[in-house]
N, C-alpha and C positions, 0 to 999 in steps of 0.2 A: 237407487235412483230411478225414478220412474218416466215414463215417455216425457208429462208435461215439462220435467223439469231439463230434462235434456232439450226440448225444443224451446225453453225459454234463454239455453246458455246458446244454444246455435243461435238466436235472433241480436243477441246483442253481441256477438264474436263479429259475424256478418258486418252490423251495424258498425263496430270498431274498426273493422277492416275496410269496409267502403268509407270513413271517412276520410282515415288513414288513406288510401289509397286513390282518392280525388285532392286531396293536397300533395300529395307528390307526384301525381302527373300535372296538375296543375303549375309546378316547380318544375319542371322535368320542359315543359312545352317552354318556359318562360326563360330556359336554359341558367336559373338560379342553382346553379351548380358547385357553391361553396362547399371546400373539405378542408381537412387535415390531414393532410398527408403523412404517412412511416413508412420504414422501412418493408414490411409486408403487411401492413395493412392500409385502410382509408376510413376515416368519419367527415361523412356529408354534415353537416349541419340540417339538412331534411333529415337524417335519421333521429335524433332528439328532437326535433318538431312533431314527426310522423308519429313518435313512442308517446307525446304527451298527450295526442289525440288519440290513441288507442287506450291510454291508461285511465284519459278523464271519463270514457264511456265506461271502460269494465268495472274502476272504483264509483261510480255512480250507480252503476245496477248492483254489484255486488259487494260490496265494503267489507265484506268477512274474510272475502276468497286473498288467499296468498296471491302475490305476482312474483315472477320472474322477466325482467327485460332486458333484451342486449345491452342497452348503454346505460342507463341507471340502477341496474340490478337488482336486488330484492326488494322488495315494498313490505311489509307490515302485513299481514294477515293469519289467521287459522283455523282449525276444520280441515274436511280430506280434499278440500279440491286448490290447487294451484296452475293459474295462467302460464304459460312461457310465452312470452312476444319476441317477434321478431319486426322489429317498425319497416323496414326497408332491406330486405333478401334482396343481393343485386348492388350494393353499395355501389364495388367500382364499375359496374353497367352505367350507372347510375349519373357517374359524372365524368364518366367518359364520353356522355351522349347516345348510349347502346340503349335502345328501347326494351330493355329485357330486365324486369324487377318486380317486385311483388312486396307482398305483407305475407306474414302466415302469425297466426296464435296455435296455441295448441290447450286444451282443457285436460290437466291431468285430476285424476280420483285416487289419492292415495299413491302417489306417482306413477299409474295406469293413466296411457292418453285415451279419452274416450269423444276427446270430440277437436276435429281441427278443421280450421280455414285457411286455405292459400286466397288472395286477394289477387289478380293479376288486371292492372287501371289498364293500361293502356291497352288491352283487348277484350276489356271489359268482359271478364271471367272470372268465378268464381267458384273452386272448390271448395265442397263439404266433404266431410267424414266423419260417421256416426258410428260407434264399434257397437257394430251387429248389426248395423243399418247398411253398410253397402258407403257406394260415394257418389254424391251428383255432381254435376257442372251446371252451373246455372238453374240450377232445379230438375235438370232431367238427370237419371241412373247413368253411370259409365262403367264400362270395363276394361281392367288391362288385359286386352285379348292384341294378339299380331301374329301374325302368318306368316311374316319377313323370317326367310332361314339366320341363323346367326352368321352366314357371311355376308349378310349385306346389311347387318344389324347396323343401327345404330346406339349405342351404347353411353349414356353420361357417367363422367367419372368426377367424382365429386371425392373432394380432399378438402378436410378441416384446420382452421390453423395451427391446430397441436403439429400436424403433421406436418404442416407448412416451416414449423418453426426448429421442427427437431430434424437433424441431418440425417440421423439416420432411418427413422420412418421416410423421409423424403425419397430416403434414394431405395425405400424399399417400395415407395409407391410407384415411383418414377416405372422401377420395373414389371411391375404389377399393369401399368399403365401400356406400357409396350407389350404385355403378353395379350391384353385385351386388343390392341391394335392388330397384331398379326391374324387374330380370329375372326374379328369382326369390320363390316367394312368403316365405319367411324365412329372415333372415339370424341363426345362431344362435352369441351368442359365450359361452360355457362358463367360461369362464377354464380351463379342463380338457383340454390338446389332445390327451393321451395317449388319454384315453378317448373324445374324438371322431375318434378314427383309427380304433379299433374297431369304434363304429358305423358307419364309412366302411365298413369291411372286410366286416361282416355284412347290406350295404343297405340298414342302416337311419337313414344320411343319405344325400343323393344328392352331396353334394361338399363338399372342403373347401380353403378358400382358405386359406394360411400367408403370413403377409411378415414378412422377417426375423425368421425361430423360432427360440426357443433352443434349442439344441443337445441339452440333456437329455432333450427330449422327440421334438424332430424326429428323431431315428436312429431310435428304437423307431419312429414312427409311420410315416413315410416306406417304410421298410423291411412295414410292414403293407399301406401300399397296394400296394406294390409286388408283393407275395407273394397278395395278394387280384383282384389282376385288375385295378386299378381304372387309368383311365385318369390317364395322368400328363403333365404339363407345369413344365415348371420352368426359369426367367432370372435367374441371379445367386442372391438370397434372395428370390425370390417362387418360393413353388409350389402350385401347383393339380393335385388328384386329386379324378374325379370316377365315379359309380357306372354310368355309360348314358354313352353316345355324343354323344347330343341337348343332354345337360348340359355334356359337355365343351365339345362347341360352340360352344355358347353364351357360356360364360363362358372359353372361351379369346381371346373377341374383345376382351374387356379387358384382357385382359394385354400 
């Protein structure tokens, strides 16, 4: 794969995520906050809207490429490169009125991410990640670079629904959760992990704990820290990236 063609898949990722992501702030201001509600989980009705404007740009540029998307799942495609979408990271933000939610895609090559977008509308931002390219915001370079010692860290800890659903990961998170709390001074959970892979990436969390992450979001994010510098550790589906050295440290003694 050669430069042009990675910069042709970055422009129309982009392209799908800002569309994506000016119809659900659009929905978001106009307080169109239809869902379905369960028992741990939520479907907005913007997430199936948001998924079909992301799907109708990628299968319009690229009709070969496989998809993968949270709410209507596999699409028809093949060749080595497959999309993961995620339309709306942030669901219960979302229709709770919480201004904290995003988009993210992720380009995988032969199940290798090599290129992902976080979309974030309502502060009009926008993360890239080029594997070997580094990550911008908005067009300029970021680093996960922070100076904060891990006791005034802030830390996200992000847990996926396998682990939400099984009792005994839960309660093995749960304390996992407390061991990071005792170390660092906040433990921050977003329901939003796409967008807190970006604040990873620009220093402005010191690290983020993941156990058993869904898939939609873990490509695009993992792939950020990755491309940002940030220190990384990962066993099975626990992973840990963190912004400093001191932090990694630290909370790699838990793991």
């Amino acid at each position: 794969m050669d430069e042009s063609d990675l910069d042709s898949f970055e422009a129309v990722a982009v392209r799908a995520c800002d569309t994506a992501g000016g119809y659900l702030a659009s929905e978001f201001e106009t307080n169109s906050l239809a869902a379905e509600h369960g028992p741990d989980d939520v479907k907005a009705l913007a997430d199936r809207a948001a998924e079909r404007r992301v799907l109708n740009v990628l299968t319009e540029a690229f009709p070969d490429h496989a998809i993968y998307a949270e709410e209507s799942g596999k699409r028809s495609g093949a060749g080595e490169y497959r999309w993961v979408v995620d339309p709306l990271d942030g669901t219960n933000n979302f229709c709770s009125g919480i201004p904290y939610f995003g988009t993210a895609l992720a380009l995988l090559r032969e199940d290798v991410p090599v290129l992902s977008v976080v979309r974030d509308p309502l502060h009009d931002d926008t993360y890239v990640a080029r594997r070997g390219g580094g990550v911008t915001l908005n067009g300029e370079p970021i680093r996960a670079e922070s100076d904060m010692a891990s006791d005034h860290a802030t830390v996200s800890f992000v847990l996926g629904l396998d682990a939400v659903r099984d009792e005994e990961l839960r309660v093995k998170a749960d304390a996992l959760n407390d061991e990071v709390a005792e170390r660092c001074k906040r433990v921050w959970e977003s329901w939003a992990p796409a967008l807190d892979w970006g604040l990873l990436a620009r220093g402005k969390l010191e690290a983020v704990v993941s156990v058993h992450p869904d898939a939609v979001e873990q490509h695009a994010g993992w792939l950020l820290a990755e491309e940002s510098g940030a220190r990384l550790a990962n066993d099975d589906d626990l992973f840990l990236a963190a912004a400093s050295d001191e932090t990694f440290e630290t909370l790699r003694t838990l793991l």
